[in-house]
Backbone as CSV, one residue per row, in Angstrom:
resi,resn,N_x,N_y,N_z,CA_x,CA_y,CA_z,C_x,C_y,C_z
1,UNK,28.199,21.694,-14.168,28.553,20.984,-12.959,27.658,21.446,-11.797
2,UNK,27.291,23.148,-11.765,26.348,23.313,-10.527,24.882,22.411,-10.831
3,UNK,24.381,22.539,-11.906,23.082,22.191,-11.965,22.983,20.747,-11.705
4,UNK,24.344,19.771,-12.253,24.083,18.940,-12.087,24.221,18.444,-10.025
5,UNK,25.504,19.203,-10.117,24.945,18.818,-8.214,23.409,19.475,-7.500
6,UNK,22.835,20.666,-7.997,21.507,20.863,-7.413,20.661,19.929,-7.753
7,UNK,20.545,18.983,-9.266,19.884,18.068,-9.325,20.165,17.112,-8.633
8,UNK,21.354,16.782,-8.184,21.309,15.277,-7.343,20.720,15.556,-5.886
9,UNK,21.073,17.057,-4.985,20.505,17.486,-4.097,18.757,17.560,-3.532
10,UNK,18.334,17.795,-5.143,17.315,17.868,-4.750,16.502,16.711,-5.121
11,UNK,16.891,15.455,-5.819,16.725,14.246,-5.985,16.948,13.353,-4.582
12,UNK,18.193,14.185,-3.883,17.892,13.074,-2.475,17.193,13.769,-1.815
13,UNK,17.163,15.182,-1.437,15.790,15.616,-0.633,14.500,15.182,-0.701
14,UNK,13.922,14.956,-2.408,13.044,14.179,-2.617,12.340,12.691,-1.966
15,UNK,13.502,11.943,-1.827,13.951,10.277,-1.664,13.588,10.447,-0.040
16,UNK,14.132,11.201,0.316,14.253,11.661,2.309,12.652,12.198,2.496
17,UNK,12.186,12.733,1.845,10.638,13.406,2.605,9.971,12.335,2.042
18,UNK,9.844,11.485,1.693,9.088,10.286,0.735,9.472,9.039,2.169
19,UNK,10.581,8.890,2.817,11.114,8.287,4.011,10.257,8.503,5.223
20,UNK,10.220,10.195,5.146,9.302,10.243,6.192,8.072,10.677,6.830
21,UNK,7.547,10.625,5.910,6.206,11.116,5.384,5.372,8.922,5.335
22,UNK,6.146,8.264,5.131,5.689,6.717,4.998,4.159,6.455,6.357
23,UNK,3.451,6.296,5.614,2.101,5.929,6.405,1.927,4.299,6.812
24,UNK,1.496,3.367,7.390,0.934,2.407,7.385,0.086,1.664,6.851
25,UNK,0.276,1.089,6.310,-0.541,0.516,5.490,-1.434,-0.884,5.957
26,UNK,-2.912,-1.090,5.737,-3.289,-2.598,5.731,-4.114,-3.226,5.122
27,UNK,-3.594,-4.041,4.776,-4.478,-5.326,3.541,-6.305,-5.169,3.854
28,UNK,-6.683,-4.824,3.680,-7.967,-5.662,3.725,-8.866,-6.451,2.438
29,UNK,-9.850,-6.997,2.727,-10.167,-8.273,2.076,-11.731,-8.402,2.479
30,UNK,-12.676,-8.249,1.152,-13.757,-8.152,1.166,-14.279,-9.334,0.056
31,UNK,-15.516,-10.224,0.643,-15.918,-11.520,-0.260,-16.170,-10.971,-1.503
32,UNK,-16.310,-11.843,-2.666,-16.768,-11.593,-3.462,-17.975,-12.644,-3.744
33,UNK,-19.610,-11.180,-4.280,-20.809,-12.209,-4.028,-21.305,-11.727,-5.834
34,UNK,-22.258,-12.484,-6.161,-23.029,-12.633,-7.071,-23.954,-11.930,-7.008
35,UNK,-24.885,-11.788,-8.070,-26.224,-10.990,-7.948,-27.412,-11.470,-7.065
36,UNK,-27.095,-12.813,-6.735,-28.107,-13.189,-5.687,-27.264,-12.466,-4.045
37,UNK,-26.236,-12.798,-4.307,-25.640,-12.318,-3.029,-25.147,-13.273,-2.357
38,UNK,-25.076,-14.791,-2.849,-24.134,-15.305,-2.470,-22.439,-15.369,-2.635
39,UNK,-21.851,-15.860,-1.872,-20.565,-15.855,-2.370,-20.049,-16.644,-2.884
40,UNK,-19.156,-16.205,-4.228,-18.158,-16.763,-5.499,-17.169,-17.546,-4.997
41,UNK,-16.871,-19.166,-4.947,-15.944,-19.975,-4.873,-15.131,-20.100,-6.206
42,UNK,-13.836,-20.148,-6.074,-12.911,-20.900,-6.683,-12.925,-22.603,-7.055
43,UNK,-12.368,-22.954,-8.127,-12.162,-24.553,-8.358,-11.800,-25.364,-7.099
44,UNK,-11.249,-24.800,-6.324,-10.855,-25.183,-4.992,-11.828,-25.327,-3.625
45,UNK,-12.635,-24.734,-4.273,-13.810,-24.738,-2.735,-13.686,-23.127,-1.984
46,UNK,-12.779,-22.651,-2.159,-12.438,-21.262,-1.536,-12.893,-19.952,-1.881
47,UNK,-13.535,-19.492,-0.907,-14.385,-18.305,-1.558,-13.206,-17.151,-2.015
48,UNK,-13.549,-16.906,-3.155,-13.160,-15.884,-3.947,-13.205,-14.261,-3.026
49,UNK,-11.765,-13.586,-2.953,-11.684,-11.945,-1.875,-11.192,-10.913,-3.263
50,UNK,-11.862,-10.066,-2.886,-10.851,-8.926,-3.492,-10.123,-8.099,-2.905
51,UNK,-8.900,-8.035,-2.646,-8.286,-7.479,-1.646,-7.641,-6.286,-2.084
52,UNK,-6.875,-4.882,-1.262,-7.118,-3.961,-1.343,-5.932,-3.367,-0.433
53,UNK,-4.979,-2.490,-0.623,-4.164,-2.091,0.395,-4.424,-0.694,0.809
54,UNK,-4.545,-0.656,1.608,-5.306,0.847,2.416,-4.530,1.422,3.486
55,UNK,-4.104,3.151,2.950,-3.089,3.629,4.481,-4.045,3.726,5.443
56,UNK,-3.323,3.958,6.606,-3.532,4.240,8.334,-3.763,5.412,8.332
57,UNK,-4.379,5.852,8.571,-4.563,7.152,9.140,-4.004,7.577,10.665
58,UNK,-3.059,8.213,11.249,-3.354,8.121,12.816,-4.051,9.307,13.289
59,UNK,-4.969,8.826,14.267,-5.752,10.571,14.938,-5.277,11.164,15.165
60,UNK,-5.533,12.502,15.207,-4.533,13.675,16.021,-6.033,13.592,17.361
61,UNK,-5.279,13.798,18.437,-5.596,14.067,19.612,-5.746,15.587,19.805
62,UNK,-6.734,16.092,20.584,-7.029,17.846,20.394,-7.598,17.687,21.540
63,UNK,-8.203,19.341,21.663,-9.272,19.740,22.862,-10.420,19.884,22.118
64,UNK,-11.698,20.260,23.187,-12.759,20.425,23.082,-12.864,22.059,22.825
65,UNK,-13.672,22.270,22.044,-14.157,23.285,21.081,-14.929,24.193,22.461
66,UNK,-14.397,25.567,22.844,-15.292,26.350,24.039,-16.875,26.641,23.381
67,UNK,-17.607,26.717,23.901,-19.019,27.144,23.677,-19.019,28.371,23.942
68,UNK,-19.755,29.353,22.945,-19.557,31.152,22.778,-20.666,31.070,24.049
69,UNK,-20.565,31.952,24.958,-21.683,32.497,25.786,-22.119,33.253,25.192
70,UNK,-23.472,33.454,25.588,-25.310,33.542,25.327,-25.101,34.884,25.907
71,UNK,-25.498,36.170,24.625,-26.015,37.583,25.922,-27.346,37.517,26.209
């Protein structure tokens, strides 16, 4: 009975840092070209993307690095 409540404990601790730890994410979408380098249409007329989901990074904001003085 203990192990099984430390396993559920530490199964939702798991679930919770996975909550907030969540990054941003965004689609992007790059043509797709041929060996000449034009770009690949579909039966439709529509150029062919390969798309791609990519996290956010956010900057950290800092100071400027002091410069050692010169003897």
């Amino acid at each position: 009975m203990k192990k099984t409540f430390q396993l559920f404990c530490f199964a939702a601790l798991v679930s919770l840092s996975n909550l907030s730890y969540a990054e941003d994410k965004k689609k992007v979408c790059v043509d797709i070209k041929d060996k000449t380098g034009a770009s690949v249409k579909d039966a439709k007329g529509k150029v062919k993307q390969n798309c791609k989901e990519m996290k956010v990074h956010k900057k950290l904001e800092g100071t400027a690095v002091p410069e050692k003085a010169k003897k």
